[in-house]
C-alpha positions in Angstrom: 0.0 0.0 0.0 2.7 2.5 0.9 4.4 1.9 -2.7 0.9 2.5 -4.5 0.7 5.7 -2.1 4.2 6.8 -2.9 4.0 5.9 -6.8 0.8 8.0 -7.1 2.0 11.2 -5.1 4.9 10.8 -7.2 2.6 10.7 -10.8 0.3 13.6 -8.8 3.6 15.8 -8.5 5.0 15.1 -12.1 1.2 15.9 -13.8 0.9 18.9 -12.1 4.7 20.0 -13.1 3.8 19.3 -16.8 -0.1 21.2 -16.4 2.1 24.2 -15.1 5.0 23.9 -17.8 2.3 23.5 -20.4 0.3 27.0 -19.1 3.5 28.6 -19.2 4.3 27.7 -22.8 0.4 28.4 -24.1 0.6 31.9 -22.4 4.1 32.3 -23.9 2.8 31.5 -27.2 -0.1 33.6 -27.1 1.5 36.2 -25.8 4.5 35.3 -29.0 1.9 35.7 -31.7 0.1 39.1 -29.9 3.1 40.6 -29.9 4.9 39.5 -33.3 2.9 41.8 -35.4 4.2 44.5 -33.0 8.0 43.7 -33.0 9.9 47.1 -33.3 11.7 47.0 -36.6 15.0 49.4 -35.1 18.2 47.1 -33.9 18.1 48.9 -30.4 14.4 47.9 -29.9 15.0 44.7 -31.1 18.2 44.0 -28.7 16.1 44.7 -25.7 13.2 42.5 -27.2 16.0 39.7 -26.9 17.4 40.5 -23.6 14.1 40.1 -22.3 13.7 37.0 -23.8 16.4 35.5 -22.7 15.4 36.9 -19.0 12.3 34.9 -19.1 14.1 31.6 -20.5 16.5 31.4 -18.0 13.7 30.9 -15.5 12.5 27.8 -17.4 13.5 24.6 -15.7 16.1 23.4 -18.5 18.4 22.2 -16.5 17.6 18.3 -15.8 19.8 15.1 -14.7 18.6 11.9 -13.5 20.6 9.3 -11.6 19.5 5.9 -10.7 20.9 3.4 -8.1 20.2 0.8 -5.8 19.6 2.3 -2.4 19.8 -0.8 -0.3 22.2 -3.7 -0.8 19.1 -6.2 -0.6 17.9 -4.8 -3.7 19.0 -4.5 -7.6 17.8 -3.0 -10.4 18.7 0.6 -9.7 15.4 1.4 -8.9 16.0 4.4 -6.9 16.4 7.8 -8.5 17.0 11.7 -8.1 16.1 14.1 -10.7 17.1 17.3 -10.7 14.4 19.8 -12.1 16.8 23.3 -12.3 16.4 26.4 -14.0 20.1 28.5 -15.2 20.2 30.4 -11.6 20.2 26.6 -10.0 16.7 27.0 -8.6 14.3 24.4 -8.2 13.3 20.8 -7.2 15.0 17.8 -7.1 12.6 14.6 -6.8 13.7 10.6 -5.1 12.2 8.0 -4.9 13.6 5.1 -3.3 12.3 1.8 -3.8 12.9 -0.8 -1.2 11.8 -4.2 -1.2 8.5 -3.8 0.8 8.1 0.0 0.2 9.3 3.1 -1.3 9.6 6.3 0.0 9.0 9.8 -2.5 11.1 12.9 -1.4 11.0 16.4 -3.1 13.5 19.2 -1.8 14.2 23.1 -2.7 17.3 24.0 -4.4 18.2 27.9 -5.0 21.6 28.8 -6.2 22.6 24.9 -6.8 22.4 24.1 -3.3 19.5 23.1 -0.8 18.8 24.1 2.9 17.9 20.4 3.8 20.3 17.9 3.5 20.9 16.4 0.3 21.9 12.8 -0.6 25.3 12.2 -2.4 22.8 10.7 -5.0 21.1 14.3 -4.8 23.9 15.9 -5.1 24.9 14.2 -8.1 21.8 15.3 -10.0 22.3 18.8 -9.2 25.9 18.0 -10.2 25.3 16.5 -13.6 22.3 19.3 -14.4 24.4 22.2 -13.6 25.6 23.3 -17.5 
């Protein structure tokens, strides 16, 4: 019971990070086809247009890694995992799961600036590692 719990908090989390990814990208390209009729034509308008653009893409969370291993010695498989959801200031999530042989346990912790205030696993830290461009 507390693997069907964990696996369905963990598909409850991951829907609702793809609803909210999705709603950013529809308003983005609403917004994108409002406002490309109106794109100013001289080089400085059109070099602020891109700075702000690339402003609101470095909040995206573009910066993934995933690592998988076996969290207890009783079991193979690498079951277990961290990802690392980060955007280009380090800021974030990072998800685990780790499966055990009669349950598994679903973790999400904050990162900001590539680091978290709680504790992070080697295997965690590894993620952030391997995400960080």
């Amino acid at each position: 019971m507390d693997t069907f719990l964990g696996i369905l908090a963990l598909l409850v989390a991951l829907v609702a990070l793809v609803i909210a990814v999705a709603g950013r990208r529809t308003t983005n390209r609403a917004r994108s086809k409002a406002d490309s009729s109106g794109l100013p034509e001289d080089p400085r308008a059109l070099r602020q247009e891109v700075a702000a653009l690339k402003a609101e893409s470095a909040q995206a969370l573009r910066n993934v890694a995933v690592v998988r291993y076996d969290a207890f010695t009783d079991t193979g498989g690498q079951l277990s995992w961290s990802l690392a959801l980060l955007d280009d200031s380090g800021s974030g999530v990072v998800l685990t799961s780790i499966q055990g042989r009669n349950e598994s346990r679903t973790y999400a912790k904050n990162v900001a600036g590539w680091a978290s205030e709680t504790q992070l696993s080697p295997e965690e830290e590894d993620a952030i590692t391997n995400a960080r461009p």
